[in-house]
VEXVEX-226792 format. One record per residue (C-alpha): x, z, y; residue number from 1. Coordinates in steps of 0.5 Angstrom, whole numbers. Layout:
N
<node><px>X</px><pz>Z</pz><py>Y</py><seq>NUM</seq></node>
...
// end
This chain:
316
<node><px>-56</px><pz>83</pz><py>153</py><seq>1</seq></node>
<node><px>-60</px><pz>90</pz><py>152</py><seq>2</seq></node>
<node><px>-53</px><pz>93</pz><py>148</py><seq>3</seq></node>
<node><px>-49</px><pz>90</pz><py>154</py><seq>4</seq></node>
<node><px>-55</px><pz>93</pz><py>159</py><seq>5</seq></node>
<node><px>-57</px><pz>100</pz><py>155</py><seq>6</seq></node>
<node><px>-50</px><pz>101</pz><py>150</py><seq>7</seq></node>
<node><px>-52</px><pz>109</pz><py>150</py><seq>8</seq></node>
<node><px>-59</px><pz>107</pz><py>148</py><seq>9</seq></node>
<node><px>-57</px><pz>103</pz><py>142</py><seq>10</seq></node>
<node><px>-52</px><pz>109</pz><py>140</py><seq>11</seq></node>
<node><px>-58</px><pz>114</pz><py>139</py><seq>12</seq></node>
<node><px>-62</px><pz>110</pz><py>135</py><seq>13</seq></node>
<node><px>-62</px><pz>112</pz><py>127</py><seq>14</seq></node>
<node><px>-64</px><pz>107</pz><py>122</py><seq>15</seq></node>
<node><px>-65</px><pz>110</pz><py>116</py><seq>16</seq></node>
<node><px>-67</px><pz>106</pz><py>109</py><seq>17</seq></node>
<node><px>-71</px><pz>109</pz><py>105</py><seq>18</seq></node>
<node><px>-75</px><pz>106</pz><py>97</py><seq>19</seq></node>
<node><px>-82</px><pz>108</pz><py>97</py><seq>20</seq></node>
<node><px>-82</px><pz>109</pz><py>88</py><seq>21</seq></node>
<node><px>-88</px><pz>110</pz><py>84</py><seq>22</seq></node>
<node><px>-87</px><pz>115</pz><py>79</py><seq>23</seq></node>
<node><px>-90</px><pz>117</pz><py>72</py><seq>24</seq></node>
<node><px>-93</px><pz>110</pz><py>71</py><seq>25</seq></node>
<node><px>-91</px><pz>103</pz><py>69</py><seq>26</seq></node>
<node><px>-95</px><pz>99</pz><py>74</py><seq>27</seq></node>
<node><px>-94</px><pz>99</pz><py>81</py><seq>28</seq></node>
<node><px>-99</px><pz>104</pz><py>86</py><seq>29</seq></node>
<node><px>-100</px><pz>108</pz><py>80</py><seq>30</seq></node>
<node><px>-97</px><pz>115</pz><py>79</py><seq>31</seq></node>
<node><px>-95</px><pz>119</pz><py>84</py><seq>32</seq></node>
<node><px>-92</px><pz>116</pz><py>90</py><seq>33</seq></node>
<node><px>-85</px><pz>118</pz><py>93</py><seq>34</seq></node>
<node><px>-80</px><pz>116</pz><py>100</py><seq>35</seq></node>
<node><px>-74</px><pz>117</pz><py>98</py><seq>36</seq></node>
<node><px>-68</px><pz>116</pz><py>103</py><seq>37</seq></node>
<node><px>-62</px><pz>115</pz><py>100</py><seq>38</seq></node>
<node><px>-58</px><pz>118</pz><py>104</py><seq>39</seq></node>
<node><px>-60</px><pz>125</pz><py>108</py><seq>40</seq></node>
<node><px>-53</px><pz>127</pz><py>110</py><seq>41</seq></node>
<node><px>-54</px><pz>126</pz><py>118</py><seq>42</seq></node>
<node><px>-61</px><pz>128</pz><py>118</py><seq>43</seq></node>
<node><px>-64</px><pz>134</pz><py>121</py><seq>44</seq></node>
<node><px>-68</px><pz>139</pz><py>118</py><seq>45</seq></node>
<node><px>-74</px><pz>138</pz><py>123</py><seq>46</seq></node>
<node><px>-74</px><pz>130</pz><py>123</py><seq>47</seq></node>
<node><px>-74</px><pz>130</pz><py>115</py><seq>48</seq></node>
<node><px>-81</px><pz>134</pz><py>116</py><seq>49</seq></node>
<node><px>-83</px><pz>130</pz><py>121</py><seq>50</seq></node>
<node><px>-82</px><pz>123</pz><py>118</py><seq>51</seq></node>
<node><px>-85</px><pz>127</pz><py>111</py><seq>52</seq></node>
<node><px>-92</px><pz>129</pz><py>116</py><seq>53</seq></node>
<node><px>-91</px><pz>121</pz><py>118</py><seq>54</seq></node>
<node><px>-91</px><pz>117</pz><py>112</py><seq>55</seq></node>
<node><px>-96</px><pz>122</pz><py>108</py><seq>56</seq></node>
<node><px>-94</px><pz>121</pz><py>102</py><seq>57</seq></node>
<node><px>-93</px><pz>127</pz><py>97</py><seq>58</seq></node>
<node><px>-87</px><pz>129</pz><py>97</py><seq>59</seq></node>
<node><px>-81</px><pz>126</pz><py>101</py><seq>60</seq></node>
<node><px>-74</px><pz>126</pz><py>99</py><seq>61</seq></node>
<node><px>-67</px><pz>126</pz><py>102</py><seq>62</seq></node>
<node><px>-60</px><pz>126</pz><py>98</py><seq>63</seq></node>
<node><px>-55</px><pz>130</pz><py>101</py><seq>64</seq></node>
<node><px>-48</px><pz>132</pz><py>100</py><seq>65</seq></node>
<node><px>-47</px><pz>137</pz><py>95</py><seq>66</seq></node>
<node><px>-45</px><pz>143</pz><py>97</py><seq>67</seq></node>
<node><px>-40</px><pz>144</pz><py>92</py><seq>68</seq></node>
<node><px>-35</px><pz>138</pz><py>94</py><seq>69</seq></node>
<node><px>-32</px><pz>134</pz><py>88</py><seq>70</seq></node>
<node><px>-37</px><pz>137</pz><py>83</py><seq>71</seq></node>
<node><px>-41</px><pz>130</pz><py>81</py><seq>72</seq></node>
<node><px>-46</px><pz>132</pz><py>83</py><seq>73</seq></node>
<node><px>-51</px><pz>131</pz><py>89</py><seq>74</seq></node>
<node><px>-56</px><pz>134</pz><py>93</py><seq>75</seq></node>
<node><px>-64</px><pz>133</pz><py>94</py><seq>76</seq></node>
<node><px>-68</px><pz>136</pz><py>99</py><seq>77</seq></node>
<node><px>-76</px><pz>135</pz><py>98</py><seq>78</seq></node>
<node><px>-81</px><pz>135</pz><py>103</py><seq>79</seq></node>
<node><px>-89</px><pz>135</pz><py>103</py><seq>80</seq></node>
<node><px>-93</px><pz>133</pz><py>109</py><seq>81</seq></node>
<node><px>-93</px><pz>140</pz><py>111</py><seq>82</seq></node>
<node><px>-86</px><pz>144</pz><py>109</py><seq>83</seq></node>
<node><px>-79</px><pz>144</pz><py>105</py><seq>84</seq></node>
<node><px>-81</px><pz>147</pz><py>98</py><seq>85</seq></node>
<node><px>-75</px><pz>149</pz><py>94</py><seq>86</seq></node>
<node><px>-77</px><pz>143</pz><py>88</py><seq>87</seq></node>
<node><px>-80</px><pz>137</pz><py>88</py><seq>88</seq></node>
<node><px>-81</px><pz>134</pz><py>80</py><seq>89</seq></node>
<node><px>-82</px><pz>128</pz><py>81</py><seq>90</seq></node>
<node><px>-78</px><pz>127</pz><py>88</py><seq>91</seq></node>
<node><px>-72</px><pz>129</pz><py>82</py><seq>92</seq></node>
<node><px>-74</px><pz>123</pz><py>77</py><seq>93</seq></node>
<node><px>-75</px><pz>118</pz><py>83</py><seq>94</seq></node>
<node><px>-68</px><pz>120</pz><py>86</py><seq>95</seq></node>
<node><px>-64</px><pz>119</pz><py>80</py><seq>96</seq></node>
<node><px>-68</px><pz>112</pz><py>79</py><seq>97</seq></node>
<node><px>-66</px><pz>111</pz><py>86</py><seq>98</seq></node>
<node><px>-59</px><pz>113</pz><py>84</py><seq>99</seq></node>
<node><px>-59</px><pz>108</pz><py>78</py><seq>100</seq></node>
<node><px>-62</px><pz>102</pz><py>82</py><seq>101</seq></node>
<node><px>-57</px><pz>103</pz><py>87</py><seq>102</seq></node>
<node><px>-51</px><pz>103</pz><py>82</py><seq>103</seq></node>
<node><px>-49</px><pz>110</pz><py>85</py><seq>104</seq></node>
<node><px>-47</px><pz>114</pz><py>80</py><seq>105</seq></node>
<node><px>-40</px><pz>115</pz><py>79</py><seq>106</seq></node>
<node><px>-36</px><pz>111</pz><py>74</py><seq>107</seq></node>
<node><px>-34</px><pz>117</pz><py>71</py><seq>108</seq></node>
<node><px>-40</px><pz>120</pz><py>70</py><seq>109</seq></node>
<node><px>-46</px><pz>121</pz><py>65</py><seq>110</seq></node>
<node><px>-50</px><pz>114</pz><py>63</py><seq>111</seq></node>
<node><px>-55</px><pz>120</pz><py>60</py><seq>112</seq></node>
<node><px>-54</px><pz>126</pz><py>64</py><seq>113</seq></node>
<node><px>-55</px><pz>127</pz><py>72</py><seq>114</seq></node>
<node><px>-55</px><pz>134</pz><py>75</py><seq>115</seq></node>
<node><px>-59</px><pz>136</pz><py>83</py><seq>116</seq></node>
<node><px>-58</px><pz>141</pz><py>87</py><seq>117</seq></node>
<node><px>-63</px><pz>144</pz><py>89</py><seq>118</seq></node>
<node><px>-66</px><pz>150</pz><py>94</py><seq>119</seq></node>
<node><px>-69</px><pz>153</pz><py>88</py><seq>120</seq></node>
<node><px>-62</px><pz>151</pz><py>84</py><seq>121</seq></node>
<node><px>-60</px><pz>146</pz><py>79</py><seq>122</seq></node>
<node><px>-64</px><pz>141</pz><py>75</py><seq>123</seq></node>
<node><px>-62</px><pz>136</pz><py>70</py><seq>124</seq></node>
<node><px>-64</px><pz>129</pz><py>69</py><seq>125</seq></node>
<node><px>-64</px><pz>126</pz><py>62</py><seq>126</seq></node>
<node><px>-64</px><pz>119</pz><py>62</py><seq>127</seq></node>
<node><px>-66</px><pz>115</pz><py>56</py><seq>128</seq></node>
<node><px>-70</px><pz>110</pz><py>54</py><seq>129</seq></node>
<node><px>-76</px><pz>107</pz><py>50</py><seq>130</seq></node>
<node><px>-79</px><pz>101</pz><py>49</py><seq>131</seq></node>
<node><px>-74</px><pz>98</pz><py>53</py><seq>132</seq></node>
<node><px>-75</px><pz>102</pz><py>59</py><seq>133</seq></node>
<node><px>-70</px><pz>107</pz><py>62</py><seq>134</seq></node>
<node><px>-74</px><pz>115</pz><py>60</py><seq>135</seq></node>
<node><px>-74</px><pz>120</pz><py>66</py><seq>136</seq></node>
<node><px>-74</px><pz>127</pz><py>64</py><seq>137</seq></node>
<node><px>-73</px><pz>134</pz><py>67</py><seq>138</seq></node>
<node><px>-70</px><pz>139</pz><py>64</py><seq>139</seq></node>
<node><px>-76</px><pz>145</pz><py>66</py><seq>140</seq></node>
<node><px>-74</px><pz>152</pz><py>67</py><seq>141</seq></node>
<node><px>-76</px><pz>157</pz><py>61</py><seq>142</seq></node>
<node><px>-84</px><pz>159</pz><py>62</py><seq>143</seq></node>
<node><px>-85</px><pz>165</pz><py>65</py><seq>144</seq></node>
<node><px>-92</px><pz>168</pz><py>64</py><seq>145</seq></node>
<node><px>-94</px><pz>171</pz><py>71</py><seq>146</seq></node>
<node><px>-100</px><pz>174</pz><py>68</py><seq>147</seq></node>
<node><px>-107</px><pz>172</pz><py>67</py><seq>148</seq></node>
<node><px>-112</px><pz>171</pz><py>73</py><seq>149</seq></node>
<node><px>-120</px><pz>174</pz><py>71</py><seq>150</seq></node>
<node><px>-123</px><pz>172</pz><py>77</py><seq>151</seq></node>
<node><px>-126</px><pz>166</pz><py>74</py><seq>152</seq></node>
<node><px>-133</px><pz>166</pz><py>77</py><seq>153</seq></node>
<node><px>-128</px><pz>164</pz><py>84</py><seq>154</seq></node>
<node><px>-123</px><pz>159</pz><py>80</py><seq>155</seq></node>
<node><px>-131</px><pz>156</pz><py>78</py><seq>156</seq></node>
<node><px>-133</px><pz>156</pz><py>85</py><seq>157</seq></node>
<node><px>-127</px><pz>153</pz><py>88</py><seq>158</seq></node>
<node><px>-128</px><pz>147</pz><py>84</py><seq>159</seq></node>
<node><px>-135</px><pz>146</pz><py>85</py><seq>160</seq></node>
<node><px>-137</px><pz>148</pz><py>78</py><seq>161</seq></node>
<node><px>-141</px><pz>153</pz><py>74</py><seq>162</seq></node>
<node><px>-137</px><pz>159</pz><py>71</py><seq>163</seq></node>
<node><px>-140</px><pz>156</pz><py>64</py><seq>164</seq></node>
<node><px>-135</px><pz>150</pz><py>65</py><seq>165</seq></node>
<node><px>-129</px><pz>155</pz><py>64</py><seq>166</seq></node>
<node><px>-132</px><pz>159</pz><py>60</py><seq>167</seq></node>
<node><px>-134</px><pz>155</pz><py>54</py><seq>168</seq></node>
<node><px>-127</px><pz>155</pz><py>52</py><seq>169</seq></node>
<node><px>-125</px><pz>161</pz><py>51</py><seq>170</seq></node>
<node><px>-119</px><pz>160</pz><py>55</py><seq>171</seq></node>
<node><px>-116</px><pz>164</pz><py>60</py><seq>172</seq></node>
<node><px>-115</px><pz>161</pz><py>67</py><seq>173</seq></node>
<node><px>-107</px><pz>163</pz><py>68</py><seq>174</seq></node>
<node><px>-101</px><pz>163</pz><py>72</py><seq>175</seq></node>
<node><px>-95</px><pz>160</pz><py>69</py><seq>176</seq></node>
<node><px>-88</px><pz>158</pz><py>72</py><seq>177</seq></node>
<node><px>-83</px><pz>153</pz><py>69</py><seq>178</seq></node>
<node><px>-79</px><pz>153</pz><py>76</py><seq>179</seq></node>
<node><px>-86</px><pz>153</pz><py>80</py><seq>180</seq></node>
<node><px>-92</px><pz>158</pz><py>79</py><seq>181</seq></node>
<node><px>-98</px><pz>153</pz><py>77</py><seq>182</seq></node>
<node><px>-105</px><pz>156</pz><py>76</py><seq>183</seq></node>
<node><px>-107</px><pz>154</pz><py>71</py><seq>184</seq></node>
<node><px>-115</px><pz>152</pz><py>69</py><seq>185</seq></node>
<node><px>-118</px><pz>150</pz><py>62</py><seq>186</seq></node>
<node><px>-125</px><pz>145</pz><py>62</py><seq>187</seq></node>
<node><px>-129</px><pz>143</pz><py>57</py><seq>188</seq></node>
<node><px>-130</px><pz>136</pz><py>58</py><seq>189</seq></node>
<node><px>-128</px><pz>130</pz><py>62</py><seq>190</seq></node>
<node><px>-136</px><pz>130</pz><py>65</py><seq>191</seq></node>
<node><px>-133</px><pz>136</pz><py>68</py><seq>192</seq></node>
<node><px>-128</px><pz>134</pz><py>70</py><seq>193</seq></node>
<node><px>-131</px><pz>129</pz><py>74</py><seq>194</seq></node>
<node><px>-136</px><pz>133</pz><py>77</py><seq>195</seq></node>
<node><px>-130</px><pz>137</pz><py>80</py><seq>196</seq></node>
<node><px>-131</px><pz>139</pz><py>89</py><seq>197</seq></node>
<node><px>-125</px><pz>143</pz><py>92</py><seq>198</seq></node>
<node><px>-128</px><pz>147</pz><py>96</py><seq>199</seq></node>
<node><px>-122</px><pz>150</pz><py>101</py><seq>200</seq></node>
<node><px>-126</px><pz>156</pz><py>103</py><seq>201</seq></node>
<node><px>-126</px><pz>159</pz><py>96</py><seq>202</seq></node>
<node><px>-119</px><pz>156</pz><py>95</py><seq>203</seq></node>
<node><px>-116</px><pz>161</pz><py>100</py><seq>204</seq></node>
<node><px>-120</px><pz>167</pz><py>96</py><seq>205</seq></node>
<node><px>-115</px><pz>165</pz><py>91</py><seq>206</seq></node>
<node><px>-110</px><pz>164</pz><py>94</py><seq>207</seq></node>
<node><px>-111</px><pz>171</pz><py>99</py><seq>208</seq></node>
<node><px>-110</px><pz>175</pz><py>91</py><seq>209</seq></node>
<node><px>-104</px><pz>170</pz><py>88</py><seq>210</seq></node>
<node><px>-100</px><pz>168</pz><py>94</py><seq>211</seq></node>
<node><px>-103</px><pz>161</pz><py>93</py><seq>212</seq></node>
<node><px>-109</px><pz>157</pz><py>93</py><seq>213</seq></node>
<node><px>-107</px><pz>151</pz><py>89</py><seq>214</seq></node>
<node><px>-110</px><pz>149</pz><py>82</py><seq>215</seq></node>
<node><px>-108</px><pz>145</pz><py>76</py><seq>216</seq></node>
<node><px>-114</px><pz>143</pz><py>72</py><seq>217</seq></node>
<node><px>-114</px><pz>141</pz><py>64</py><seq>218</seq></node>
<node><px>-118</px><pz>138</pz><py>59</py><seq>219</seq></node>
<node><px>-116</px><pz>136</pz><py>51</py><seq>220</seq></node>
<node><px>-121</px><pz>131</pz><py>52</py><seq>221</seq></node>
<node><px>-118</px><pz>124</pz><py>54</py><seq>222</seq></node>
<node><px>-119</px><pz>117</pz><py>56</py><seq>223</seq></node>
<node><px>-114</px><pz>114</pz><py>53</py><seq>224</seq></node>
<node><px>-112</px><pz>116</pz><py>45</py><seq>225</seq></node>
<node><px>-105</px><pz>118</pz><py>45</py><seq>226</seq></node>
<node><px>-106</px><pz>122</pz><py>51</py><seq>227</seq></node>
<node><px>-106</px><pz>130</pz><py>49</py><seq>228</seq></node>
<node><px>-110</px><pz>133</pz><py>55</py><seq>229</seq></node>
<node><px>-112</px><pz>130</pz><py>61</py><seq>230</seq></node>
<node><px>-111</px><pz>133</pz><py>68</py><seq>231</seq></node>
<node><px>-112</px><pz>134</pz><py>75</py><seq>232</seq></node>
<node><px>-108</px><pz>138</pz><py>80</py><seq>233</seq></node>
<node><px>-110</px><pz>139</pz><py>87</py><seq>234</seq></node>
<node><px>-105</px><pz>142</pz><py>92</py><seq>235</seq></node>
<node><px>-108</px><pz>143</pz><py>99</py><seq>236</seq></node>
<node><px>-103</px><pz>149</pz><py>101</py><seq>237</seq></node>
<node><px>-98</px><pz>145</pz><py>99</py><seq>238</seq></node>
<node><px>-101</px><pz>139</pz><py>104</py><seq>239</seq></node>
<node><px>-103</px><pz>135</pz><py>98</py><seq>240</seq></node>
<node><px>-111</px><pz>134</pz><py>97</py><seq>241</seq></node>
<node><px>-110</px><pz>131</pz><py>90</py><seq>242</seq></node>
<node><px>-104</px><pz>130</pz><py>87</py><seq>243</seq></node>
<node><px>-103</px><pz>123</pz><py>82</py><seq>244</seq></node>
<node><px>-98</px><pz>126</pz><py>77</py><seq>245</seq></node>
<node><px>-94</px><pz>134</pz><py>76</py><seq>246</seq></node>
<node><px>-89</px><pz>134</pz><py>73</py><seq>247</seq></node>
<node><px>-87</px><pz>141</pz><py>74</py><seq>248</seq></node>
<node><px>-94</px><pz>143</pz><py>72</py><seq>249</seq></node>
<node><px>-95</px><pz>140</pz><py>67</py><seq>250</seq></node>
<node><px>-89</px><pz>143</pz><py>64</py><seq>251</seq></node>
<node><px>-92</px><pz>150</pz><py>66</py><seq>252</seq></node>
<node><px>-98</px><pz>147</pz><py>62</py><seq>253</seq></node>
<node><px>-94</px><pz>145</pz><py>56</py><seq>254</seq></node>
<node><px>-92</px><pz>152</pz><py>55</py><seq>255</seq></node>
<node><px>-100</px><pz>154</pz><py>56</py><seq>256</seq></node>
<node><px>-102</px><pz>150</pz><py>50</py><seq>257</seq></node>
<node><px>-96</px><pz>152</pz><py>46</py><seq>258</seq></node>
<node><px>-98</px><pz>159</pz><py>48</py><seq>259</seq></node>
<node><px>-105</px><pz>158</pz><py>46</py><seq>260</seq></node>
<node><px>-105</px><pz>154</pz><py>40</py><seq>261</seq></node>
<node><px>-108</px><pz>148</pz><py>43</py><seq>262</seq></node>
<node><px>-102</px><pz>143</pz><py>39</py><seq>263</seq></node>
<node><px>-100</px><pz>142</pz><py>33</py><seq>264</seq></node>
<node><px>-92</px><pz>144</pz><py>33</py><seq>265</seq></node>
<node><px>-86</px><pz>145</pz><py>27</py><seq>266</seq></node>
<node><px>-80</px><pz>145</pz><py>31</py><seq>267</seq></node>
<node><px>-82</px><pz>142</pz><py>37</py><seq>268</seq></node>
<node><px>-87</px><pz>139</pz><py>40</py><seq>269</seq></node>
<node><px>-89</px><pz>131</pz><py>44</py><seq>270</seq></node>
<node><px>-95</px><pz>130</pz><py>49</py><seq>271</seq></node>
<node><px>-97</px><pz>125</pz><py>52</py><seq>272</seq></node>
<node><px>-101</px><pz>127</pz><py>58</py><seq>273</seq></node>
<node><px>-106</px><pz>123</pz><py>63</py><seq>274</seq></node>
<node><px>-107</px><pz>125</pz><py>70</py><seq>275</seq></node>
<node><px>-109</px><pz>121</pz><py>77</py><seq>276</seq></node>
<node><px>-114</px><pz>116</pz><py>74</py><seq>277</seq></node>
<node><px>-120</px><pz>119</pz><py>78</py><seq>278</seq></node>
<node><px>-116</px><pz>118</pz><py>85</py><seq>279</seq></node>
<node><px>-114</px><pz>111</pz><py>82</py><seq>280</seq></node>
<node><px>-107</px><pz>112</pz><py>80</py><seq>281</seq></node>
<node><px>-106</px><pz>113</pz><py>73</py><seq>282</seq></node>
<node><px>-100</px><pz>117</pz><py>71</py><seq>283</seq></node>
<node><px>-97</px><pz>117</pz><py>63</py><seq>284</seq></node>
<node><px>-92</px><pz>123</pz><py>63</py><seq>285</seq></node>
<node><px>-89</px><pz>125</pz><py>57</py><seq>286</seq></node>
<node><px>-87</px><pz>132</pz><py>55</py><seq>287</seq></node>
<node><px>-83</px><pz>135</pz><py>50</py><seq>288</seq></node>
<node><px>-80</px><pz>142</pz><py>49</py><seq>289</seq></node>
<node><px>-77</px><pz>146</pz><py>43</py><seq>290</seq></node>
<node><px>-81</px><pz>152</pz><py>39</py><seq>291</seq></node>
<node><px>-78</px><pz>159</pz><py>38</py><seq>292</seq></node>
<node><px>-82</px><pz>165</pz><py>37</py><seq>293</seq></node>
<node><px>-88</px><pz>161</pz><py>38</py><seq>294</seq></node>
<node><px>-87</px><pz>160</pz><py>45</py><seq>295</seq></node>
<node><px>-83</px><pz>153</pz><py>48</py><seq>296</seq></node>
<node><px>-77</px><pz>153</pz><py>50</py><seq>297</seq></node>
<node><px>-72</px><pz>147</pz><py>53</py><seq>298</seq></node>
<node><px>-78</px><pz>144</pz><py>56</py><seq>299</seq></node>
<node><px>-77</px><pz>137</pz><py>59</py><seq>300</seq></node>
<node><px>-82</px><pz>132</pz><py>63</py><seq>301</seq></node>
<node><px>-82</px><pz>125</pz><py>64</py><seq>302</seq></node>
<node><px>-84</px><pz>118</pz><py>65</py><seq>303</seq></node>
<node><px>-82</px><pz>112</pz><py>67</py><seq>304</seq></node>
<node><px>-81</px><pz>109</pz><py>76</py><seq>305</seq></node>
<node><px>-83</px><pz>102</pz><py>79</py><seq>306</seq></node>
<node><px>-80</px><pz>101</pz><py>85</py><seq>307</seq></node>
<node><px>-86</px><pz>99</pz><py>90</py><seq>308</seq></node>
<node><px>-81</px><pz>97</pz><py>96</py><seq>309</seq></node>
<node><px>-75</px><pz>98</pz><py>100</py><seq>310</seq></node>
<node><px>-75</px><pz>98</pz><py>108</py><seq>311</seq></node>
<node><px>-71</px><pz>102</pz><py>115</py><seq>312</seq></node>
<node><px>-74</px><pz>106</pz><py>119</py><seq>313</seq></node>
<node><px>-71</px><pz>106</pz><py>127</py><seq>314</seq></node>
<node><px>-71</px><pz>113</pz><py>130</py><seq>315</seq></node>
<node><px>-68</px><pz>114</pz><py>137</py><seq>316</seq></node>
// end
């Protein structure tokens, strides 16, 4: 028996499970795919990375005590193939569905209501539903408007696009942070969207001028009729070639269209957005926030989870 033979071999070994989650879509193999293993309390740091390098996808979450014990609370570190970050939308969302899969939220806790402690902070997750399915939805930082970025010949290059593309909006290209900074583009059409060729090289100018080189690209031209705007982000410094749904993004984006006129609001404002579908991957993410002095505020991003599958990883 190799346990009698090799007892302290067997003591070594780490087996840790883990729920592959599709997230911001309806149907398996859609959205943006996340690793999330549910418990991370026993995890080193660099065995996180390299099982996050090791599977590829996104993000890679792990859930982890609280740092504040007894506060109801949990704990998410996010990794992508290349580093932690701070804050990961969709490794959020996918955590409390994991929580809700796994029956562990505490008895007395909030059917509605789950906070993360994160890196960058706290951030809560409203459940609700609609149509029957349970609703994700962070709750976004408010915006900060960075700054606008002129260089929008290079933003043109990086895509492998003429500047007439951008330019014909008459939009700026602009940094906004709900929690993240995101970069974002305007386009013309879903033609040009199409047409998009990122070029790593001209990434790294703009990324030499903002700190990062990251792009999330929009259109108000859609496929489907209930999308308000159509979407691309490609994250190459964050390891990411493209991703298939931001949530982060796109509740930056929702402030740059609430800042620039692009939707029509009252008191609030509902959009659905569409991303994913040149990589396969189609992804709905709902949108919402309140107005105030004609910015929005309370930004919150969301959409549903499919669980894909569930297995063990063995690691001595």
């Amino acid at each position: 028996d190799v346990r009698q033979q090799f007892p302290e071999v067997i003591r070594r070994i780490m087996e840790l499970e883990f729920l592959l989650i599709d997230d911001f879509t309806d149907r398996p193999f859609g959205g943006s795919r996340l690793y999330l293993f549910p418990d991370g309390k026993d995890v080193p740091g660099d065995m996180m990375q390299n099982l996050a390098m090791e599977l590829g996808a996104g993000e890679t979450a792990f859930i982890v005590p609280s740092r504040n014990s007894g506060s109801g609370r949990s704990g998410l570190r996010v990794f992508t193939p290349s580093a932690e970050i701070p804050f990961g939308g969709h490794s959020v969302l996918g955590a409390t569905f994991a929580m809700d899969h796994k029956g562990r939220r505490a008895a007395d806790a909030s059917p509605d209501h789950f906070t993360w402690e994160l890196e960058a902070g706290q951030y809560e997750v409203v459940t609700s539903m609609e149509e029957g399915h349970s609703i994700y939805s962070l709750m976004l930082d408010p915006p900060v408007f960075m700054g606008q970025y002129f260089h929008r010949g290079k933003v043109a290059r990086t895509l492998g696009l003429p500047e007439d593309d951008i330019a014909i909006t008459g939009l700026p290209c602009e940094v906004i942070s709900t929690g993240l900074p995101f970069h974002i583009v305007p386009l013309a059409s879903l033609e040009a969207m199409e047409r998009i060729i990122l070029r790593h090289r001209d990434a790294d100018a703009i990324a030499r001028d903002l700190g990062f080189g990251d792009l999330f690209v929009f259109t108000c031209e859609t496929v489907n009729q209930d999308a308000a705007v159509h979407c691309r982000m490609f994250a190459p410094y964050f390891g990411i070639p493209e991703d298939a749904a931001s949530g982060a993004a796109t509740g930056a984006l929702v402030a740059y269209l609430v800042k620039h006129r692009l939707v029509k609001y009252s008191s609030r404002v509902r959009i659905i957005s569409e991303q994913g579908l040149e990589m396969g991957r189609p992804s709905r993410l709902i949108a919402e926030a309140g107005i105030s002095g004609g910015q929005a505020t309370d930004i919150q991003v969301g959409g549903r989870c499919v669980l894909v599958g569930t297995g063990s990883i063995n690691i001595p």
